[in-house]
N, C-alpha and C positions, 0 to 999 in steps of 0.2 A: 025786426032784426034781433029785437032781444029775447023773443020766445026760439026765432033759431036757435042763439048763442044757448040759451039752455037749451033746448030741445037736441046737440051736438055736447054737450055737456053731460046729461043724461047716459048718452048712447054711450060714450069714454067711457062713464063709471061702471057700467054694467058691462061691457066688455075686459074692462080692466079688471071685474070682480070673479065673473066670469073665467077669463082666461088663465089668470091664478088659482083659482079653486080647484078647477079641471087638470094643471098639472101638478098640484102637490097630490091628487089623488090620482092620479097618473103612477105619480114616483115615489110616495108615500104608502098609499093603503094596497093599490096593486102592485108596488115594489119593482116596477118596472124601470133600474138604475142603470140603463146602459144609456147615457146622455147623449155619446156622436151618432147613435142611432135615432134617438129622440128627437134633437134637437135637426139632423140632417131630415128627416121626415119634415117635421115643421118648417123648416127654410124653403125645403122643394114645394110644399104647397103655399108657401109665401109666395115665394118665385112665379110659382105659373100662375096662380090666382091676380098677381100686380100684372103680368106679362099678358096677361089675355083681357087683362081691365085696360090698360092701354091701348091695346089692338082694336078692341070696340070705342073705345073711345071715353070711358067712365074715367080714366084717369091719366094725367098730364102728365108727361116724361119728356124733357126734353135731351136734345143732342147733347153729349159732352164730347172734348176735343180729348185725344190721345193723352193730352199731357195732364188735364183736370181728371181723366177717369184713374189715369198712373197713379197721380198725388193722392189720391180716394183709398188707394189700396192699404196701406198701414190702418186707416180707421175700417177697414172691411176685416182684417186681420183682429182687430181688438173686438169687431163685433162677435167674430166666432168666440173668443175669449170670455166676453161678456155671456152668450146662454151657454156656453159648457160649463161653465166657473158657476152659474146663475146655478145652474140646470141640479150640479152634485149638491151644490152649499143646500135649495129646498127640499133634497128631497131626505134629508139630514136634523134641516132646521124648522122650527113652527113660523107661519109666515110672519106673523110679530117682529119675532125676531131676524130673519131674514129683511124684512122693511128698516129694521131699523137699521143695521149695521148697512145698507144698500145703499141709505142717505147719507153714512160718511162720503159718498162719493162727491160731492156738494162741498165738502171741506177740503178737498183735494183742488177743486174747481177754483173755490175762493181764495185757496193759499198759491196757487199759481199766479192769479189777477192779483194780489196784493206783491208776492216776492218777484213774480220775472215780467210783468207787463205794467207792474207803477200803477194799476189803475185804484182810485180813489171807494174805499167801501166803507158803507155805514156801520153804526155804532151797532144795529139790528142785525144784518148779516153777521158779522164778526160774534156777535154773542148767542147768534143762532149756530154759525160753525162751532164754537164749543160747548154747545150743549149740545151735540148731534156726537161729538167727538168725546165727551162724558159719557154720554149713555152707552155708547156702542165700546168704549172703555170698561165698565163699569158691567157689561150686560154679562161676561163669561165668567163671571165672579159669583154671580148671583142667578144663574140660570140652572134651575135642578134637571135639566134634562141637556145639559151643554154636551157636545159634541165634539170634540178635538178635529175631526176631516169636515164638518158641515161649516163650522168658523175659518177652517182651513180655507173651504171654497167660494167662502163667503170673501174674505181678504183677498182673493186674486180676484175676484167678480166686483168688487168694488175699486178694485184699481184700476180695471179695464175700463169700469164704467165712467172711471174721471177720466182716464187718457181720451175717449172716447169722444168725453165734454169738448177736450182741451183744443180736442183736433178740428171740432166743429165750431168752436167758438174763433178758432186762427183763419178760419176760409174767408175769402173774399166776399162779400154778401153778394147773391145773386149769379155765383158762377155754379152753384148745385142744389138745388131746393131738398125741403126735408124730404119729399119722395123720389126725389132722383136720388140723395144718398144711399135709401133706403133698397133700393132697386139695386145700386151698385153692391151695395151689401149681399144682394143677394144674388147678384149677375155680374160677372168683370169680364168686359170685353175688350180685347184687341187692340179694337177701334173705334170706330165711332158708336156709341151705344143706339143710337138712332138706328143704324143700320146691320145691329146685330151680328156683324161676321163675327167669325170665329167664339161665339157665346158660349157661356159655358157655367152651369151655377157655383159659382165662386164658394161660398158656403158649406154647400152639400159636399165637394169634393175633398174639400180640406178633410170635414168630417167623417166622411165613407174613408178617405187613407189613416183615420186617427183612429177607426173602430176596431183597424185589426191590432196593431199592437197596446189598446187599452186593453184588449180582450175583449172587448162590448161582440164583438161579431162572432165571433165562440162559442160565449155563454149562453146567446140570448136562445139558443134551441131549448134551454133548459127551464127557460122562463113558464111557470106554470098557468099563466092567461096567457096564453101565446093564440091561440083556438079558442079564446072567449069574445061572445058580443060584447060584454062588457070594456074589454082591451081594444078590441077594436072600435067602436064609436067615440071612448075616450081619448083616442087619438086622432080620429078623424077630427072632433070636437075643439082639440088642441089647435090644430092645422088652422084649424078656420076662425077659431078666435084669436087667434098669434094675427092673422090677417086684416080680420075686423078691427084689431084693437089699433094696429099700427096706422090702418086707414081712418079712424077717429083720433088718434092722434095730433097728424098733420093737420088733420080739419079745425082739432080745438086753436092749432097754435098759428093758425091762417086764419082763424076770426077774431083771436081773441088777443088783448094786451099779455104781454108775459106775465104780470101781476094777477090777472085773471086765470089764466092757462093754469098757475102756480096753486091758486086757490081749488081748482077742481082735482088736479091730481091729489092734491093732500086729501080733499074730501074721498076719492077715490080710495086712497090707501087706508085711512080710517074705517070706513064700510068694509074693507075686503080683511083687512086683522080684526077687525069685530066680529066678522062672519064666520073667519075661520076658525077663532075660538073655540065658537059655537057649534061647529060641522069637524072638526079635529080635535084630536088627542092633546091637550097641552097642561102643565102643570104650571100653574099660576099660583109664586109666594108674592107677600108684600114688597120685597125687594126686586122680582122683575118686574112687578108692576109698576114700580116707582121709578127703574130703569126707562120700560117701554113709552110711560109719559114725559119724561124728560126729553126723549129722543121726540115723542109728538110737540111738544114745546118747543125743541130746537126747529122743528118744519114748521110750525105756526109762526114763528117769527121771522123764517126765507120765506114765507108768504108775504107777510107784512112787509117785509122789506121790499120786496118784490112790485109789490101794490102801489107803495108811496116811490120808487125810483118810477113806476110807469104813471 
């Protein structure tokens, strides 16, 4: 059991290093910034790759009733929020600093369960919330390559990604598992999702209607890898590790204690701003370094807390 739990531990961090790598070089070095086109690509190959994983049978979907798929819909709405908002802030910001300011969403989380649900939180979380709330304070001061539109899209992308928390942590346990959310996210049906009438990818449509008046559907003829391999497997690449990753996701947090679960994504994020250091353009002073550890200190210590509540 426990070479699984690593061996499913593994497989997350290399998808999760993977699947970031692949889109900042997507949106960064290819410059490929039209997001509702990106990110709609990605969700449809979500979509049918989860939807035909069910049909054979690799992945468990269960029925939801009209009323639990309705109530889904606000958190399916902040999902598209969460990669478009995601989508501009990376391809703007260095993934450092997009991790860090992404973990403020964690203190949105925490400041809800302490102000509007009374729940009881330790001395660890609360000091890890303001050191994640420091650094990501503290990082547009001190960041020689700061962006005015990538912090921009970073502050809408991390407050979808709290509301997003907020909405999953209010559910009933057991009336939607993390892949049936995940599904609705990508499919909003009618009716009963078991039975797919009137289906429809919830995601992709929002996006294909949002491409024309951003202008993303306009422009992109102009895009100069538009007829390159290179653009094209990049994004196939995308597709398929947006998919992988979401599918080792649910896996880590169906075997593993939250405390645990908590422990590998930080390892995951560590490795992947390490890597992209190394493999991207970034200018590193003593001041955002001092930032970007802070903000690793403030996750080291939602780990810990993490660890000792499970």
């Amino acid at each position: 059991m426990c070479v699984r739990r690593c061996l499913v531990g593994l497989i997350f961090c290399t998808c999760y290093l993977a699947s970031y790598l692949t889109n900042k070089y997507v949106l960064s070095v290819l410059k490929f910034t039209y997001p509702t086109l990106f990110q709609g690509w990605q969700t449809l190959i979500g979509g049918l790759l989860l939807h035909v994983s069910w049909k054979l049978g690799w992945a468990e979907i269960h029925g939801s009733s009209r009323s639990d798929v309705s109530a889904w819909l606000p958190a399916s709405v902040l999902f598209v929020g969460i990669i478009y908002a995601g989508s501009r802030a990376l391809s703007k910001l260095a993934i450092p600093v997009f991790l860090t300011l992404h973990n403020v969403a964690e203190v949105i989380l925490c400041g809800h369960q302490m102000c509007f649900r009374k729940e009881k939180t330790s001395p660890a979380k609360i000091c890890s919330a303001l050191f994640l709330l420091a650094a990501a304070g503290c990082l547009p001061f001190n960041d020689p390559q700061f962006d005015p539109g990538g912090y921009f899209w970073a502050v809408i992308h991390l407050f979808c990604v709290g509301a997003y928390e907020i909405l999953q942590k209010a559910r009933k346990p057991n009336v939607l598992s993390d892949i049936d959310q995940q599904y609705l996210n990508y499919m909003f049906s009618a009716g009963k999702t078991s039975s797919l009438l009137c289906c429809f990818i919830f995601s992709v449509v929002l996006l294909a209607l949002a491409s024309h008046p951003t202008g993303d559907l306009i422009s992109v003829p102009d895009f100069p890898f538009l007829y390159f391999y290179r653009f094209h497997g990049s994004c196939c690449a995308s597709g398929l590790l947006g998919f992988f990753l979401m599918l080792s996701t649910v896996k880590l947090k169906s075997l593993m204690a939250p405390g645990q679960c908590a422990a590998w994504i930080f390892f995951a994020k560590v490795i992947t701003a390490g890597s992209s250091v190394l493999l991207f353009d970034m200018t590193l002073t003593s001041a955002t370094v001092g930032c970007l550890l802070l903000g690793g200190l403030g996750e080291a210590l939602l780990v810990f807390s993490e660890r000792k509540g499970s």
